[in-house]
C-alpha positions as CSV (number, residue, x, y, z in Angstrom):
1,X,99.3,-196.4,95.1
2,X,103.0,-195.9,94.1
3,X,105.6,-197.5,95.6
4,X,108.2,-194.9,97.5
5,X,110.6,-196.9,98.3
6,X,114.2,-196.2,97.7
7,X,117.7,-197.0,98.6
8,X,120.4,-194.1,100.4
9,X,124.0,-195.5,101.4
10,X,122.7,-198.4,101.3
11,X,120.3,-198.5,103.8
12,X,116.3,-199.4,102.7
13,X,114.0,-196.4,103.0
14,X,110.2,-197.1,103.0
15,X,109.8,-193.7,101.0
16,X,112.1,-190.7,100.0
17,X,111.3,-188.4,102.6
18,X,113.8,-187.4,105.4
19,X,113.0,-185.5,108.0
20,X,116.5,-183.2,108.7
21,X,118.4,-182.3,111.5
22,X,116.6,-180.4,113.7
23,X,114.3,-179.3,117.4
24,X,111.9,-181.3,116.1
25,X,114.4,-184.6,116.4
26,X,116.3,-183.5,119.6
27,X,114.4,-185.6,121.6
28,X,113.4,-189.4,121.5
29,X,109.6,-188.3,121.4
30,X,110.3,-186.3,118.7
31,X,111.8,-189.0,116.6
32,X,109.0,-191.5,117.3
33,X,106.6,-188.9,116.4
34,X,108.8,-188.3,112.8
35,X,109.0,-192.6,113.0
36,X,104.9,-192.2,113.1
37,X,104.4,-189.5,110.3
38,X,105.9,-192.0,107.9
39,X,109.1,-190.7,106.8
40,X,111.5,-192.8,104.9
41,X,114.7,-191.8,107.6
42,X,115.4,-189.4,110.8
43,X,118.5,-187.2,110.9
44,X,119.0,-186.2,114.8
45,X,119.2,-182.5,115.9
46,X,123.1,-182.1,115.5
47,X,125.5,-182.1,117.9
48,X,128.1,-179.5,117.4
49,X,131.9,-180.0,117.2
50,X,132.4,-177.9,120.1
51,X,130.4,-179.6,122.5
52,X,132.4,-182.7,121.6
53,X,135.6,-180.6,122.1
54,X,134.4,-178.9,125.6
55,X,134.2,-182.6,127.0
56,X,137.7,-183.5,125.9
57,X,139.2,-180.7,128.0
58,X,139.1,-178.0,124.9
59,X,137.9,-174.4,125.8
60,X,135.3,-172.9,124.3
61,X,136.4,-169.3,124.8
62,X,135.4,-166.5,122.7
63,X,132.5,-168.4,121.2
64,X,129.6,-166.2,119.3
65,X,126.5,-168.8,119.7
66,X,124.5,-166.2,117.4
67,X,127.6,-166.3,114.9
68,X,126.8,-170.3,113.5
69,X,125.7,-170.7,110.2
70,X,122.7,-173.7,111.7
71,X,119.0,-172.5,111.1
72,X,117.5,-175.7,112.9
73,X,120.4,-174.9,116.0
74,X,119.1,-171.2,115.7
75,X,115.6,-172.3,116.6
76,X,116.2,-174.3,119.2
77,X,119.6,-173.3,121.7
78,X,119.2,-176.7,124.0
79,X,122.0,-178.2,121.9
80,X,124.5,-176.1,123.4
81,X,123.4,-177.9,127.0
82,X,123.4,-181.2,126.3
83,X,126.8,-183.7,126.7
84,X,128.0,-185.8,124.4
85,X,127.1,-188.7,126.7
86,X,123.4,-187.3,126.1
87,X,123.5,-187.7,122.4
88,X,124.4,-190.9,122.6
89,X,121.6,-192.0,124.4
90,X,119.1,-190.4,121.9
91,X,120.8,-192.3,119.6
92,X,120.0,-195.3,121.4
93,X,116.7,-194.1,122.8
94,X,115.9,-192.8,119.2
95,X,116.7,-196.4,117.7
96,X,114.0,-197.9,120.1
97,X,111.6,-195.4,119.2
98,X,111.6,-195.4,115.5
99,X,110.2,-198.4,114.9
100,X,113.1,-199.4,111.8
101,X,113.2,-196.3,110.7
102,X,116.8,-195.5,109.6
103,X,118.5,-192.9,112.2
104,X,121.3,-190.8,111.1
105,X,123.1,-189.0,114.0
106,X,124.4,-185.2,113.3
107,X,127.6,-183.3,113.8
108,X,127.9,-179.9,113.0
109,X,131.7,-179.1,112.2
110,X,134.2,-176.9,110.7
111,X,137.5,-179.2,110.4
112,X,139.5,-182.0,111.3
113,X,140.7,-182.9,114.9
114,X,140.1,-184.8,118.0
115,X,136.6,-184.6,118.0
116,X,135.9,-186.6,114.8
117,X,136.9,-190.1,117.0
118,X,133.2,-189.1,118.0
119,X,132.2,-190.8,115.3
120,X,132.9,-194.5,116.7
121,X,131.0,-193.9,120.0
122,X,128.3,-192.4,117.4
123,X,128.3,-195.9,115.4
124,X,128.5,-198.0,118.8
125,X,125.4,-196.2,120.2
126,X,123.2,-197.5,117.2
127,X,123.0,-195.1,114.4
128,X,122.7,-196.0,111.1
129,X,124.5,-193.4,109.3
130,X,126.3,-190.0,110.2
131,X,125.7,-186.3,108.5
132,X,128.4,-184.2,108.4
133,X,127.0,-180.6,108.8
134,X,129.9,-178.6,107.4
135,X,129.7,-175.1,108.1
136,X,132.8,-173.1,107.6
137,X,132.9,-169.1,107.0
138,X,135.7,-168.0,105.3
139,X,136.0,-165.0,107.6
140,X,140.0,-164.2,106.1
141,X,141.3,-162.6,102.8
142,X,144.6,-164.8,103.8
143,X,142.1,-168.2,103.3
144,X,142.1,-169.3,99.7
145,X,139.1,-171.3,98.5
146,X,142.0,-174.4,97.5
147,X,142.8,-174.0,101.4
148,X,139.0,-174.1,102.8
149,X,137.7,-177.0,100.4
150,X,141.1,-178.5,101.8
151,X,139.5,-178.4,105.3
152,X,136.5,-179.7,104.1
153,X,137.8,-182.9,102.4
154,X,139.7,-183.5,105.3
155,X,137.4,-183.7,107.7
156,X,135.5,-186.0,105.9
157,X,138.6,-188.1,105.3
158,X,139.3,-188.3,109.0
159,X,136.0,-189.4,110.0
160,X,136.4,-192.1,107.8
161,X,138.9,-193.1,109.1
162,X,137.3,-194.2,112.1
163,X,133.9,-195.1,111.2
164,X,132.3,-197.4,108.8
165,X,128.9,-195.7,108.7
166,X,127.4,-194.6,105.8
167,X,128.6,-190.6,105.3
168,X,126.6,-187.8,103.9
169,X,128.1,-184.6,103.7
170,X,125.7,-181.1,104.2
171,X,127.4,-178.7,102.1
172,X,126.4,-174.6,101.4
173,X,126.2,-173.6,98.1
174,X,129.2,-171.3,98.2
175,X,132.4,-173.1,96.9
176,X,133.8,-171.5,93.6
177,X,133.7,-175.6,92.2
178,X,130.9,-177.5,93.7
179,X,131.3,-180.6,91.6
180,X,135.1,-180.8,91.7
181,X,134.5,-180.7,95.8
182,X,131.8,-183.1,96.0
183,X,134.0,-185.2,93.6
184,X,136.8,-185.1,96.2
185,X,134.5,-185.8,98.6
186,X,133.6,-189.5,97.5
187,X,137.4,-190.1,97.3
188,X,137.5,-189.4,101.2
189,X,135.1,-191.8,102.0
190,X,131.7,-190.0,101.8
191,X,128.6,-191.8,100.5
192,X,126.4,-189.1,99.6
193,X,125.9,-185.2,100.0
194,X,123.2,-182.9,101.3
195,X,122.6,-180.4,98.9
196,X,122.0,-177.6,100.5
197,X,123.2,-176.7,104.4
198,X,120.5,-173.4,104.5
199,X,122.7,-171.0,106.4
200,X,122.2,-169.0,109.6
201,X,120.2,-165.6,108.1
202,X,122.2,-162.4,109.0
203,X,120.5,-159.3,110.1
204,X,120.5,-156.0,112.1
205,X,118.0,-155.4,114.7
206,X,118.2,-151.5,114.4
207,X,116.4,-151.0,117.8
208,X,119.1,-152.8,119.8
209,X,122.1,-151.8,117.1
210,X,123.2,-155.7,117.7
211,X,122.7,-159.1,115.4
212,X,120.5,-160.4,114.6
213,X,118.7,-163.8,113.0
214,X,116.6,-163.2,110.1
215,X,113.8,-165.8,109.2
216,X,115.1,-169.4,110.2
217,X,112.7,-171.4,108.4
218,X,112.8,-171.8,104.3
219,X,109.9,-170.7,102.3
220,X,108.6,-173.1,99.5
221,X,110.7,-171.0,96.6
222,X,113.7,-171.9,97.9
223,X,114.4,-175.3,96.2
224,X,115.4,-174.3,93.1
225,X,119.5,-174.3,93.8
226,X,119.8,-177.6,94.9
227,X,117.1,-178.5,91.8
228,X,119.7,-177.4,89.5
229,X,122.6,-178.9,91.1
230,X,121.5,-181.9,91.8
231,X,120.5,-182.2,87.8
232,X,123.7,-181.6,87.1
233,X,125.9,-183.8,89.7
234,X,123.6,-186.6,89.3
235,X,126.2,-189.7,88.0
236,X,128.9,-187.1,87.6
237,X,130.6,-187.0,91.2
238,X,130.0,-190.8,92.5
239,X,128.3,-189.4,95.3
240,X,124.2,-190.3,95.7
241,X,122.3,-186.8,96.7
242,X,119.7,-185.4,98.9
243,X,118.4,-182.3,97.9
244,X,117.1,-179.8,100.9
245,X,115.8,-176.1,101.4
246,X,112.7,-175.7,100.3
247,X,111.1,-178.8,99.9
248,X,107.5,-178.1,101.0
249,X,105.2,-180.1,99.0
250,X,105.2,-183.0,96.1
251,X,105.8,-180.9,93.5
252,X,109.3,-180.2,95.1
253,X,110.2,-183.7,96.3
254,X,109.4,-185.0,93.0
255,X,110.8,-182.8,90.8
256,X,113.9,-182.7,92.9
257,X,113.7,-186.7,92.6
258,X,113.4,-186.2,88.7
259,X,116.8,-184.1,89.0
260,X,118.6,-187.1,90.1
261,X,118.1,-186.8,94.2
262,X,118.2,-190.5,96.0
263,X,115.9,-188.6,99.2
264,X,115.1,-185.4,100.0
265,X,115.1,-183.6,103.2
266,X,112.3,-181.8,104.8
267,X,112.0,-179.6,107.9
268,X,111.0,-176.2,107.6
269,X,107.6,-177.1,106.5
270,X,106.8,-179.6,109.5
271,X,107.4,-176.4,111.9
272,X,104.7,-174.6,109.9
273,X,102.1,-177.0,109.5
274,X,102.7,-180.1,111.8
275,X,103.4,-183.6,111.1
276,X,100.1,-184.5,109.4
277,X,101.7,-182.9,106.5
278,X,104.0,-185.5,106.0
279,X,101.1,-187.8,104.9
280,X,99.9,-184.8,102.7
281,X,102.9,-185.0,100.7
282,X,102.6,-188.8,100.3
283,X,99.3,-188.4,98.9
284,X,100.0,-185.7,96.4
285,X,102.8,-187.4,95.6
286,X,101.0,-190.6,95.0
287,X,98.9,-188.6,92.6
288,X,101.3,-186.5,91.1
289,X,103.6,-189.8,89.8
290,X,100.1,-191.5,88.5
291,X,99.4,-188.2,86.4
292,X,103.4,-188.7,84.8
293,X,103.0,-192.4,84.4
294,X,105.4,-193.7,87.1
295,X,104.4,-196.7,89.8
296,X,107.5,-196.6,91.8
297,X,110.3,-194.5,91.7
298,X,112.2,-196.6,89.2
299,X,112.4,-194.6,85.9
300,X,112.0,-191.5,87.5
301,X,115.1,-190.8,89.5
302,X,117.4,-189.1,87.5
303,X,114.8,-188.2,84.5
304,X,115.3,-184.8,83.6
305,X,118.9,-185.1,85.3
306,X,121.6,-182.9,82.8
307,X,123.5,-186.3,81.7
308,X,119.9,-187.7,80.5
309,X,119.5,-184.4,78.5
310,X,119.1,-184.1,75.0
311,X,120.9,-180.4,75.2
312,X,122.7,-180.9,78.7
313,X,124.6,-177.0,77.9
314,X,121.0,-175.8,78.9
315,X,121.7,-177.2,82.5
316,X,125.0,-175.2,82.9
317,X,123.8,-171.5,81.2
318,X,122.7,-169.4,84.4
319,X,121.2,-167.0,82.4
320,X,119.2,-169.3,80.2
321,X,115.2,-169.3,81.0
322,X,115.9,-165.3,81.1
323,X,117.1,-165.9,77.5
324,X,113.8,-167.8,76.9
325,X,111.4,-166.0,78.5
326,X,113.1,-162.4,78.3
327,X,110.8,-161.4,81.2
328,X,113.5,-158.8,82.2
């Protein structure tokens, strides 16, 4: 049996996994069920910046719930009905029910302002570390992608100031220099990044000539973007990682592990088949790591990350396995 356990921001995880934000954690018996499944931390169902603003006095005018980029929000709408006051006691109730299992509260968020003194009530209620769900559109040919990883950093660097919890920052994979953000990003404050925020899916529903969501949940192919970044900002950005999206099965949350991730996050995967999967993972992970001589994850993290590479340039050529393979 190989020992899991790991280290993120500091806190003690009894095994990589992370369940992420989410319906399935928007409720205390949701988190104790995640608690019981076995994973290594719980990220809470986020709350979103507007709620927070809404009960300082803010309006909410104007406000497309169908237009935000959140897949787990898209599955489940309660988030827009609960208070802020009603977070904070699943953060609390959440704390009770996981048994030690590390809790990380949620906010989803777009920039700086009043809402980000949330984060001290959020660190008074319990929790042991926030995610900061950043999910900003550039929707304006005036906004320059200086200005927009601006807004970023700056919300991070607010928070910060407010909070000493640990900070992990859910990013997309759409900013023209990921690793000179994610680099800026540990000189704000942040302790680690979420690699990668899977995006609201845009569609048309023809029939009703309105928008529509496409599939919410991720399909196991879908790892293989925040495989290669995290191989190549592993050590680089002074940031720890989690790699998310498609992480359905071992074979994923090792390799990904192997790329230089500290955790990983899983969620689509537990809406397919149910929490006993978790413990399926576990085992094939258990095997898979016996099979590539490893009895703990000592060793392995960071393995076949680019700065461990004998030819890291193979990391950073986009068109290199079709080069190899010249399948097309």
């Amino acid at each position: 049996m190989a020992d899991l356990r790991t280290y993120l921001m500091g806190l003690q995880l009894q095994n990589p996994i992370i369940i992420g934000a989410s319906g399935l954690t928007s409720m205390p018996d949701g988190v104790e069920k995640a608690a019981h499944s076995g994973v290594g931390a719980i990220v809470l169902k986020s709350l979103f910046e507007e709620q927070i603003l809404a009960v300082l006095g803010q309006e909410m005018a104007g406000l497309d719930l169908n237009g935000y980029p959140d897949a787990e929000a898209f599955i489940s709408r309660t988030a827009w009905e609960e208070s802020t006051d009603e977070y904070l006691r699943l953060i609390s109730e959440s704390k009770r029910k996981a048994g030690g299992v590390p809790i990380i509260a949620s906010i989803n968020c777009v920039g700086q302002g009043r809402w980000a003194d949330f984060a001290r009530r959020i660190e008074e209620a319990g929790a042991d570390a926030l995610e900061l769900n950043i999910a900003y559109v550039p929707f304006s040919p005036q906004i320059s992608g200086q200005e927009i990883e601006k807004k970023v950093l700056s919300t991070v660097k607010e928070t910060r100031s407010v909070t000493k919890l640990p900070i992990m920052v859910k990013l997309g994979n759409h900013y023209s220099s990921l690793p000179h953000l994610v680099h800026g990003l540990s000189k704000e404050g942040a302790n680690a990044v979420v690699l990668f925020n899977r995006f609201f899916r845009f569609d048309f529903n023809l029939n009703t000539m309105r928008l529509s969501g496409a599939q919410p949940l991720s399909s196991e192919t879908e790892y293989h973007e925040s495989l290669r970044w995290t191989s190549i900002l592993y050590k680089r950005v002074g940031l720890e990682i989690v790699s998310s999206t498609g992480i359905h099965n071992a074979n994923a949350a090792v390799k990904c592990l192997l790329a230089g991730a500290s955790a990983v996050e899983v969620c689509s995967i537990i809406y397919k088949k149910g929490w006993k999967i978790v413990e399926a993972i576990f085992k094939d992970m258990n095997i898979l790591m016996d099979s590539l001589g490893y009895s703990s994850l000592d060793g392995l993290q960071g393995k076949l990350a680019a700065i461990n590479a004998d030819r890291p340039e193979e990391y950073h050529r986009l068109q290199y396995i079709k080069a190899l393979t010249d399948i097309y």
